[in-house]
N, CA, C and O of each residue as an XYZ file, in Angstrom:
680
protein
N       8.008      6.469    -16.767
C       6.966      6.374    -15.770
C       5.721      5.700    -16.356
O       4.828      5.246    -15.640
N       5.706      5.657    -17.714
C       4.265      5.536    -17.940
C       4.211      3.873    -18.357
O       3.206      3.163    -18.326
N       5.925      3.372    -18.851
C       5.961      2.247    -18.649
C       5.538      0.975    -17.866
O       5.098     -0.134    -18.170
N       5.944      1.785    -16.447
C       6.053      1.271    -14.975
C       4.495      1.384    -14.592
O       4.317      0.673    -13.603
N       3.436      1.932    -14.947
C       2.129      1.832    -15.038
C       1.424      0.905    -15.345
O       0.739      0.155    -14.649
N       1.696      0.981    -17.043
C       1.405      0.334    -18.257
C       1.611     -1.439    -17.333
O       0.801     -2.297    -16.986
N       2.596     -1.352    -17.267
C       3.135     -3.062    -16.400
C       2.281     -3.072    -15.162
O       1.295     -3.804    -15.086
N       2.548     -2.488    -14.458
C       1.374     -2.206    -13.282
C       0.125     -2.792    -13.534
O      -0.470     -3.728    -13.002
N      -0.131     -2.067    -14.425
C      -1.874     -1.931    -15.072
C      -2.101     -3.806    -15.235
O      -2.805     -4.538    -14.540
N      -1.181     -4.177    -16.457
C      -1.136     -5.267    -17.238
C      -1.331     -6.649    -16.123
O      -2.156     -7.544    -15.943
N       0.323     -6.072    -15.369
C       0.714     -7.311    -14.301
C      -0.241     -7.417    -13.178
O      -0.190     -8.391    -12.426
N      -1.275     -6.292    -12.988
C      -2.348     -6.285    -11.866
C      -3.668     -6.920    -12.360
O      -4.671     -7.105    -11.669
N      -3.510     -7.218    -13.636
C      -4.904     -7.765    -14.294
C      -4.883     -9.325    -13.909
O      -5.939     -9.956    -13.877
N      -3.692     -9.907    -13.628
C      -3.357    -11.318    -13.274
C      -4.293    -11.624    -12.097
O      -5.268    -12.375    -12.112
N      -3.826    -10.920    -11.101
C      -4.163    -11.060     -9.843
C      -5.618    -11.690     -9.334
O      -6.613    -11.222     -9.887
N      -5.750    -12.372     -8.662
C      -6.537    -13.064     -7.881
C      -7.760    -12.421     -6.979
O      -8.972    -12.636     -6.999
N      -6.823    -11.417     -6.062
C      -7.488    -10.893     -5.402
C      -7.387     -9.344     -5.206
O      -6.294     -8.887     -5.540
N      -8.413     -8.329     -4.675
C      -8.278     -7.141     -4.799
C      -9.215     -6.386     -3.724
O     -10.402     -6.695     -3.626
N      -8.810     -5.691     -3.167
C      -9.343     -5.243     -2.202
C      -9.037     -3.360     -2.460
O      -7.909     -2.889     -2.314
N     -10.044     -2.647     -2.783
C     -10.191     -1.640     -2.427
C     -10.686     -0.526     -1.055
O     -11.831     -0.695     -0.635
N      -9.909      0.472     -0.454
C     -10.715      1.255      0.664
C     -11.504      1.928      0.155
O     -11.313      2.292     -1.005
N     -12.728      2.342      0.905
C     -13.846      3.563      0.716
C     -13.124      4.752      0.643
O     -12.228      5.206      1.355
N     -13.667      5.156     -0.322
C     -12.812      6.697     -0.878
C     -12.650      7.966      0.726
O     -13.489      8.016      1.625
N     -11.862      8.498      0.685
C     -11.459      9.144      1.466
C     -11.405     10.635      1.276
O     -10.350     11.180      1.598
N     -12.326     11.334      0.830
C     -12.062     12.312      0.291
C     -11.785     12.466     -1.020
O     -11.879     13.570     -1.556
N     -11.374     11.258     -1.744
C     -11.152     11.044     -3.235
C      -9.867     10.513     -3.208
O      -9.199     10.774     -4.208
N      -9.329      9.838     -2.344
C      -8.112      8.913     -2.288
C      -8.789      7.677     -1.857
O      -9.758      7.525     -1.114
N      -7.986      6.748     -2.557
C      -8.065      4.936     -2.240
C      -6.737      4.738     -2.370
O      -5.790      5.242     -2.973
N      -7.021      3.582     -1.396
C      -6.031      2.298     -1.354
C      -6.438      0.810     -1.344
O      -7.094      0.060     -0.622
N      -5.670      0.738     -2.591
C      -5.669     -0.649     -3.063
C      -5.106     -1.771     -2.941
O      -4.067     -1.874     -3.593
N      -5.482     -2.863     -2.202
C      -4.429     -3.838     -1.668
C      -4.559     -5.513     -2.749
O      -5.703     -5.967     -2.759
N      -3.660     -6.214     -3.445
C      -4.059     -7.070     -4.133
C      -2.807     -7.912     -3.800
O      -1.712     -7.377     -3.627
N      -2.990     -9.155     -3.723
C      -2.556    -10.346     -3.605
C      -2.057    -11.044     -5.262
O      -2.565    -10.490     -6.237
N      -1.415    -11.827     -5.433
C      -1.691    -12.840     -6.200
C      -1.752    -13.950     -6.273
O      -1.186    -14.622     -7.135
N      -2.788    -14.571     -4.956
C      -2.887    -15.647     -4.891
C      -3.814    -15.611     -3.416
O      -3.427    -15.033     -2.401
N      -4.934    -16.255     -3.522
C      -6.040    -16.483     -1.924
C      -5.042    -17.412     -1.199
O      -4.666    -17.013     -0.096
N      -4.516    -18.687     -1.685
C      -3.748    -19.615     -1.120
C      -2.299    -19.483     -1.591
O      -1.744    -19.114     -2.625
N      -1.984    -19.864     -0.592
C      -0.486    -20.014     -0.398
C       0.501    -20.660      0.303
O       0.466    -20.553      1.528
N       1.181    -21.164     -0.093
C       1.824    -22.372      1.367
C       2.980    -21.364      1.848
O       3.207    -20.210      1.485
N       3.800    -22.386      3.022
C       4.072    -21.231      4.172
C       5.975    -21.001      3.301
O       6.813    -20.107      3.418
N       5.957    -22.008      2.674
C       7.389    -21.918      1.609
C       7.602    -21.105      0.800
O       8.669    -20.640      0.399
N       5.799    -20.748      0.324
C       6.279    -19.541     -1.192
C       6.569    -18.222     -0.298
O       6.876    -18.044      0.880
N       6.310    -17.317     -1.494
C       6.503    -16.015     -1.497
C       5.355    -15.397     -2.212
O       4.950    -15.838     -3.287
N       4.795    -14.292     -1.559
C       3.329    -13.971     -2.232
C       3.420    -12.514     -2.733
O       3.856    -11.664     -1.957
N       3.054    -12.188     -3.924
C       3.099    -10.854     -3.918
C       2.239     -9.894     -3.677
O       1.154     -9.977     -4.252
N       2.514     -8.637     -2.690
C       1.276     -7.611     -2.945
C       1.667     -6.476     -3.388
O       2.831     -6.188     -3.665
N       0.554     -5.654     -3.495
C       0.085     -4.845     -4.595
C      -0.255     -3.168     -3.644
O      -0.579     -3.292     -2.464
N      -0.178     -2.065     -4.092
C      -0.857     -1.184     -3.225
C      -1.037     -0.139     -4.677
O      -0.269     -0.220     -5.635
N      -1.778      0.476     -4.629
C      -2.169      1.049     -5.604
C      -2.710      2.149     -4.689
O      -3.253      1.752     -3.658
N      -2.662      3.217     -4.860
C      -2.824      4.516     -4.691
C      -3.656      5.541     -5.859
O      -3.016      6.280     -6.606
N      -5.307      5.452     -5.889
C      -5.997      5.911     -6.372
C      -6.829      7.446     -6.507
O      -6.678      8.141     -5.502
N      -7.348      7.824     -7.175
C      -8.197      8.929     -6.659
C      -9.218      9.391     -8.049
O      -9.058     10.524     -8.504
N     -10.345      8.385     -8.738
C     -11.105      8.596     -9.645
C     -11.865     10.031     -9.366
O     -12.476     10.462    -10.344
N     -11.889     10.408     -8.802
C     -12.766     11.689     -8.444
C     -12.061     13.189     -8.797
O     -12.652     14.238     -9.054
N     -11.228     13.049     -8.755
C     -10.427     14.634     -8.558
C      -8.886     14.286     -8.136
O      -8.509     13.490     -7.276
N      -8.107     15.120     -8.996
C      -6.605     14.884     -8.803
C      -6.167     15.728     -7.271
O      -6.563     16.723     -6.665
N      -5.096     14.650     -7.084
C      -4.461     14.410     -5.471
C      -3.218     14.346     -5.889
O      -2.821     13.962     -6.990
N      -2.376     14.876     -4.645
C      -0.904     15.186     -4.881
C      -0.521     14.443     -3.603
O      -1.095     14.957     -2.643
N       0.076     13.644     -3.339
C       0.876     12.917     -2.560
C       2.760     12.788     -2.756
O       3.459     12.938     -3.759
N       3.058     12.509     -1.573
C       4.639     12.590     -1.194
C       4.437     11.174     -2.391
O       3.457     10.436     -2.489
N       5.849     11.135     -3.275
C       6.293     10.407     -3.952
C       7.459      9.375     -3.677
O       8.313      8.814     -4.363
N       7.128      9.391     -2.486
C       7.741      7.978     -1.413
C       7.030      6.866     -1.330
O       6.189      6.937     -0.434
N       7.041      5.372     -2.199
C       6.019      4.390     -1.745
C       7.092      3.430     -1.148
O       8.154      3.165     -1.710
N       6.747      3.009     -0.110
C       7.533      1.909      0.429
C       6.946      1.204      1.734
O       6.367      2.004      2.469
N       6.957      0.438      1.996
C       6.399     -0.129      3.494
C       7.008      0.289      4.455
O       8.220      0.076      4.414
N       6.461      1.043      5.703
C       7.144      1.161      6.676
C       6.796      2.451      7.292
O       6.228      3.211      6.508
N       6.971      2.890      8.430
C       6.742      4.543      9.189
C       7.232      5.521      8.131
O       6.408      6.184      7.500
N       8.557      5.641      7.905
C       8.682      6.975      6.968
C       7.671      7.751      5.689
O       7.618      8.928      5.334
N       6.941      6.545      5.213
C       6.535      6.525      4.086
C       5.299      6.072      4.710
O       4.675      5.474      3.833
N       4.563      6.068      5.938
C       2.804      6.328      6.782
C       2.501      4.867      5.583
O       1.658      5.030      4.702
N       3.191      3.643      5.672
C       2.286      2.327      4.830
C       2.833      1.523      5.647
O       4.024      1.414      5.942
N       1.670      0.789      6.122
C       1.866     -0.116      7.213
C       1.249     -1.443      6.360
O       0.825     -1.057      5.271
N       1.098     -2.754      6.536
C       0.628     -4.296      6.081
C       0.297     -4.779      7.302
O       1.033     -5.197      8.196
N      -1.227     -4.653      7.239
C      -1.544     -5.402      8.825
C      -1.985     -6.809      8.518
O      -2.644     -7.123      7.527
N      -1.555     -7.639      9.470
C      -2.390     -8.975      9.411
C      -2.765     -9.454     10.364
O      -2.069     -9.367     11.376
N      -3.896    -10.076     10.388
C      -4.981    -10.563     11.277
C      -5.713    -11.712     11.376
O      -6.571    -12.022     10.549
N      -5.357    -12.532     12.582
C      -5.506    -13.751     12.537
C      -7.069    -14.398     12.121
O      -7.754    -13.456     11.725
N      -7.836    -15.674     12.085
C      -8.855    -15.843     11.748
C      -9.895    -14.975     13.249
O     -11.104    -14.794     13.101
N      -9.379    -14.669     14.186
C     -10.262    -14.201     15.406
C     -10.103    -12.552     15.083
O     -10.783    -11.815     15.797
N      -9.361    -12.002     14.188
C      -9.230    -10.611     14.083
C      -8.317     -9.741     14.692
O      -8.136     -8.562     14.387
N      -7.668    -10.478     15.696
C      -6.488    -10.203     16.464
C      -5.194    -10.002     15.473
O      -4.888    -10.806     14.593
N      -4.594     -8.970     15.727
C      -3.341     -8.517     14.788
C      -2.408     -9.629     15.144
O      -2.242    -10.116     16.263
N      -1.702    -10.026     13.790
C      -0.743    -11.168     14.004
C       0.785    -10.508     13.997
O       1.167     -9.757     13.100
N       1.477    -10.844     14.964
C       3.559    -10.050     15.230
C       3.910    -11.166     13.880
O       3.586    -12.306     13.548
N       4.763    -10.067     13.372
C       5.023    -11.395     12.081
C       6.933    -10.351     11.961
O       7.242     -9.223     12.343
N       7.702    -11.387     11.303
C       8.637    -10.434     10.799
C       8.861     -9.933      9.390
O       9.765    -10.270      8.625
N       7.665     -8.879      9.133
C       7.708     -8.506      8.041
C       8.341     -6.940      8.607
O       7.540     -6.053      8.313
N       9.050     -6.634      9.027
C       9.894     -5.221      8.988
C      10.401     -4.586      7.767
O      11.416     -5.171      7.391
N      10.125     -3.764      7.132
C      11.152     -3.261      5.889
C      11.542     -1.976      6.893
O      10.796     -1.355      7.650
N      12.942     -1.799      6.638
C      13.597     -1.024      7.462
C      13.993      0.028      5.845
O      14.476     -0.398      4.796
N      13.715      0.975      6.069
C      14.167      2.037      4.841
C      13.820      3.579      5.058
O      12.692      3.896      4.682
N      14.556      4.515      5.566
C      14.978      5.363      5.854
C      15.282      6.768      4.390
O      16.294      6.912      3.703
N      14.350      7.346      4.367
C      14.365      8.024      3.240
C      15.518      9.090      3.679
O      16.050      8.897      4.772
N      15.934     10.198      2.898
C      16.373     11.504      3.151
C      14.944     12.224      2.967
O      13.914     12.007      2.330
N      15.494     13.324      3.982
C      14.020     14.296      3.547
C      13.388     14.687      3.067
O      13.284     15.691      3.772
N      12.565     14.862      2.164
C      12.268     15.491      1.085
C      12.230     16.813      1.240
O      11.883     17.418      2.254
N      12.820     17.540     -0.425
C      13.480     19.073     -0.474
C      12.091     19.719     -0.494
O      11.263     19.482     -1.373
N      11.885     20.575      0.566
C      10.478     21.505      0.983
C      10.256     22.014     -0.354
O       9.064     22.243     -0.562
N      11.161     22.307     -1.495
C      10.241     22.808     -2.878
C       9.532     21.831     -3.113
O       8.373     22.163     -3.360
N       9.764     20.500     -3.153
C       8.626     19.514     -3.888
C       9.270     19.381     -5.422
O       8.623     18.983     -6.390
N      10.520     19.747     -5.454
C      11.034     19.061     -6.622
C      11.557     17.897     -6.861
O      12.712     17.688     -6.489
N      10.796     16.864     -7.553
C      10.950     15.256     -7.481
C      10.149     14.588     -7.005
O       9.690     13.600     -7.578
N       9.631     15.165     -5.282
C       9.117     15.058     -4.411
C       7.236     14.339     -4.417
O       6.621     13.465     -3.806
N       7.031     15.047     -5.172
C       5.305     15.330     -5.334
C       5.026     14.202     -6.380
O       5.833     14.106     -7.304
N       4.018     13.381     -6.333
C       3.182     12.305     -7.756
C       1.628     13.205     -7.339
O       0.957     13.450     -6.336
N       1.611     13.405     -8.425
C      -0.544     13.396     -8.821
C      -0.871     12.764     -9.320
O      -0.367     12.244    -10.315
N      -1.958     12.537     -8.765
C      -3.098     11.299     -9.142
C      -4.280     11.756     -9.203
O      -4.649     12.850     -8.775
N      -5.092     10.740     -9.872
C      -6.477     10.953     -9.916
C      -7.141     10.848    -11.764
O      -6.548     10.786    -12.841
N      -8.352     10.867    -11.456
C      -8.822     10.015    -13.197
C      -8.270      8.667    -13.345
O      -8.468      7.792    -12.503
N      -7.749      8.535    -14.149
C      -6.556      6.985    -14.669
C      -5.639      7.081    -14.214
O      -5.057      6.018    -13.996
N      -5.102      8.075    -13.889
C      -3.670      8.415    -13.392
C      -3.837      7.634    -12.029
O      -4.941      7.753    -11.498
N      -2.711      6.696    -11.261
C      -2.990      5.911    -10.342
C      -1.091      5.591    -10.253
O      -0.442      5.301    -11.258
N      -0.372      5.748     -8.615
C       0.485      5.140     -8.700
C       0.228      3.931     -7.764
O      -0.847      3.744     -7.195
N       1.652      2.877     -7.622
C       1.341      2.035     -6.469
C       2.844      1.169     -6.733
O       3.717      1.512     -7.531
N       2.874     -0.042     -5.830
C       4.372     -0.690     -6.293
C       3.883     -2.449     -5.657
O       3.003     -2.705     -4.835
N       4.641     -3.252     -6.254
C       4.606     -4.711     -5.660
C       5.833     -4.769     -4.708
O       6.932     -4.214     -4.707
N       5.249     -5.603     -3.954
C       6.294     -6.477     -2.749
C       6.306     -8.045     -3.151
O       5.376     -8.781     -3.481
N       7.537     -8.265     -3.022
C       7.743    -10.021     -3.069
C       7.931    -10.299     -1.730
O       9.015     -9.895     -1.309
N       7.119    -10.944     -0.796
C       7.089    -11.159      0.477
C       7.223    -12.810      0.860
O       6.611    -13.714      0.290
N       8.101    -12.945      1.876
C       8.564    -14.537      1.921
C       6.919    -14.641      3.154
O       6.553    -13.954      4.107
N       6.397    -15.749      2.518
C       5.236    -16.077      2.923
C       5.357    -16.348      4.587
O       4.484    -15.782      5.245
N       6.249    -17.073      5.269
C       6.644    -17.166      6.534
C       7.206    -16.076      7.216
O       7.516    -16.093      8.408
N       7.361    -14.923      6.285
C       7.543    -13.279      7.475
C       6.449    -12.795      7.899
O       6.280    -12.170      8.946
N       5.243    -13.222      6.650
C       3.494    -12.988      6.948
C       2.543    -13.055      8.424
O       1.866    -12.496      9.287
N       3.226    -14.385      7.794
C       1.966    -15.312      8.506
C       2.719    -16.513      9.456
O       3.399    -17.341      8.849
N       2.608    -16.618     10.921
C       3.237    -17.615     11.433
C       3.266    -18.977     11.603
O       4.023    -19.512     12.414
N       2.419    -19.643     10.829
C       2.262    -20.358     11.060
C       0.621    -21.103      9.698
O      -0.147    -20.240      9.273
N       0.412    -22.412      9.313
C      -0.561    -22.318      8.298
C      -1.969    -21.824      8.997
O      -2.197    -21.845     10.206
N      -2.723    -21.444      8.122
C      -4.080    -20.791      8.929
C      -4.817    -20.323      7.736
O      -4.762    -20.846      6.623
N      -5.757    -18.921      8.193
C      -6.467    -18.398      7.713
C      -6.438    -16.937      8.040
O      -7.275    -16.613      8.883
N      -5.991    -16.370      7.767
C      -5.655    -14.814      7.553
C      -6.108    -13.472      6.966
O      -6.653    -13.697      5.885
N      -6.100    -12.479      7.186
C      -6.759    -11.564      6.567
C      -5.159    -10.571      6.813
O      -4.303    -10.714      7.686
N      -5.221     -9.626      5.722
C      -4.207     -8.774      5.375
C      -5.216     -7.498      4.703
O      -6.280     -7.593      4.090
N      -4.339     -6.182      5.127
C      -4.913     -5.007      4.928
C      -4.242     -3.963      4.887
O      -3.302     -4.120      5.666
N      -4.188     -2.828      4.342
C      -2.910     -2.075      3.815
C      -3.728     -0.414      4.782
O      -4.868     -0.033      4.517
N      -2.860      0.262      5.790
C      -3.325      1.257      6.033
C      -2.085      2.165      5.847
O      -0.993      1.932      6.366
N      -2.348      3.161      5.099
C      -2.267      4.704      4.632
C      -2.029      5.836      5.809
O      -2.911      6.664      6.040
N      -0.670      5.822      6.606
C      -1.130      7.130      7.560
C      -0.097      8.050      7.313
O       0.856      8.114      8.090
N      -0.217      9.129      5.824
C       0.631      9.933      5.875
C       1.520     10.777      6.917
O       0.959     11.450      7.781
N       3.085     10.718      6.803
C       3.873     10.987      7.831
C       3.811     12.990      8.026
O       3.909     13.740      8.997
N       3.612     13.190      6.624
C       3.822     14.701      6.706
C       2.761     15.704      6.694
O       1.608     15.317      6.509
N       3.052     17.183      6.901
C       1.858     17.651      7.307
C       1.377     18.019      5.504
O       2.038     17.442      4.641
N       0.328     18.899      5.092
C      -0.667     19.292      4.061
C       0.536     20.325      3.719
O       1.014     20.138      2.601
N       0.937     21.055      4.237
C       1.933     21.935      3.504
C       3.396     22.394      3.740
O       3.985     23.455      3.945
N       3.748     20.844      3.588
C       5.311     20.322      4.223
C       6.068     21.151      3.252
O       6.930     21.999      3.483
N       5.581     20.744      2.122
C       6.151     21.288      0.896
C       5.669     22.689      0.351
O       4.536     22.898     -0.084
N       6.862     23.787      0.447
C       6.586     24.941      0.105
C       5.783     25.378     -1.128
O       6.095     25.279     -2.315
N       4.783     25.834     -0.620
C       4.121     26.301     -2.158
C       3.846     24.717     -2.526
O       4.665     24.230     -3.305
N       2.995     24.024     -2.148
C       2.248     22.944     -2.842
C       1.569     22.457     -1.181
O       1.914     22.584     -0.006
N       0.290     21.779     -2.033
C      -0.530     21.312     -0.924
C      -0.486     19.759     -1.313
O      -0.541     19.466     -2.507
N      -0.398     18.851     -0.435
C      -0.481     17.272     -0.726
C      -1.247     16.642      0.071
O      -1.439     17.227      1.137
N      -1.792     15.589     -0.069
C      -2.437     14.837      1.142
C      -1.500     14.492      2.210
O      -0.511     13.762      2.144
N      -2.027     15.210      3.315
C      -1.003     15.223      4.867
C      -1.387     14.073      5.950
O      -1.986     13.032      5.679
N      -1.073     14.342      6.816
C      -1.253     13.271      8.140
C      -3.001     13.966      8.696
O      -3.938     13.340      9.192
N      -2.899     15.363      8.380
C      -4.194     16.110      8.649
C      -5.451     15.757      7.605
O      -6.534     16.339      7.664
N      -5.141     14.743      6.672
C      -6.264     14.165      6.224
C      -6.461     12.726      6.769
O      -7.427     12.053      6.411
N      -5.624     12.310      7.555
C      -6.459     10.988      8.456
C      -5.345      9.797      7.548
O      -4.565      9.950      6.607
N      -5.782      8.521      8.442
C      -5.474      7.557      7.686
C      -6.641      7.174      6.796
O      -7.762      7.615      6.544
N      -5.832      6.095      6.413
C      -7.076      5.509      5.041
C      -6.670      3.740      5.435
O      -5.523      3.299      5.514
N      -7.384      3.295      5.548
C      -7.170      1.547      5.224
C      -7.912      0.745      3.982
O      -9.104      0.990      3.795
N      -7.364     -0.027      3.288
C      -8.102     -0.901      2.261
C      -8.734     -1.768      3.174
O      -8.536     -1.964      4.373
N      -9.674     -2.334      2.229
C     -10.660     -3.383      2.558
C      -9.604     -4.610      3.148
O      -8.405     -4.368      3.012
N      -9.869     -5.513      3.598
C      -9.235     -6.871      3.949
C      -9.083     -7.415      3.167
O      -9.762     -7.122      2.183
N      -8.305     -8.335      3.071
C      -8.170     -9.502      2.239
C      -7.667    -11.259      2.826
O      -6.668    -11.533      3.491
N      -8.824    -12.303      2.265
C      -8.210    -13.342      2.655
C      -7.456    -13.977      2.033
O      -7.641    -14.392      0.889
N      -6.036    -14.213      3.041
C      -5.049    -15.011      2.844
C      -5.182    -16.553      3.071
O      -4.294    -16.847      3.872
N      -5.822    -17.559      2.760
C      -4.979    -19.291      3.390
C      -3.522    -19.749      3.651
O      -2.795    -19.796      2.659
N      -3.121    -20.012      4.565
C      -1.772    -20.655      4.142
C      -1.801    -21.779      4.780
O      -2.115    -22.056      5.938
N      -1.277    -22.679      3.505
C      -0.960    -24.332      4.229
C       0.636    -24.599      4.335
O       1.576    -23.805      4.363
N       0.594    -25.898      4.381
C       2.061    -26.243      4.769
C       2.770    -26.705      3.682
O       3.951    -27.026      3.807
């Protein structure tokens, strides 16, 4: 695990761009790009990082894009209007076991998880433009899904990162 950080840490220092949310109680979300521009051929990677400098936080240890796992990738055209794109990740967890064995990551101080996406630049964005992308946080489960442990639930709200601008040419 501490590997998969360590690389995290390293491979996130590259990056271009970075967009943090306003703390939430002492959770952030971190959305990073590697690259402002991009043509509509590549593939761009992002970043979500799951923070909490203030005080350690226990979250479901599910990161993935999509409803099961409350992480959505919004994008928004240069007028602010949400853009239909086919970025779907379809992934279907099993439940997690109500002890919270496996289940549970803490965070907070340095401690920070998060994961990259390799995203085909044309599932993004439809077309070349000017774009903004933004990562919102709406945990699926409740604060004490998990027996005997408390985690950040759906009853602490969503969270969204800051925006970020995307270009894409042709």
């Amino acid at each position: 695990m501490k590997g998969v950080v360590v690389f995290l840490a390293l491979f996130g220092s590259a990056f271009s761009q970075v967009s943090r949310s306003q703390p939430h109680d002492g959770l952030e979300v971190e959305l990073r790009t590697n690259s402002a521009e991009v043509r509509i051929t590549d593939e761009v990677t992002v970043t979500v990082f799951f923070r909490s400098p203030e005080r350690e936080i226990t979250i479901w240890n599910f990161l993935e894009w999509g409803a099961p796992a409350g992480l959505y990738l919004k994008v928004l055209d240069s007028t602010g209007r949400e853009v239909r794109n086919s970025f779907a990740p379809f992934l279907h967890p099993l439940p997690p076991d109500p002890t919270g064995k496996d289940a549970l990551l803490s965070i907070g101080g340095r401690v920070f998880a998060g994961f990259d996406s390799q995203i085909e630049v044309k599932a993004l964005f439809p077309k070349p433009g000017r774009y903004t992308i933004k990562c919102l946080y709406s945990p699926p489960l409740s604060r004490n899904y998990f027996q005997g442990h408390t985690m950040w639930g759906k009853e602490d709200g969503p969270i969204e990162s800051a925006e970020i601008s995307v270009t894409v040419d042709e």
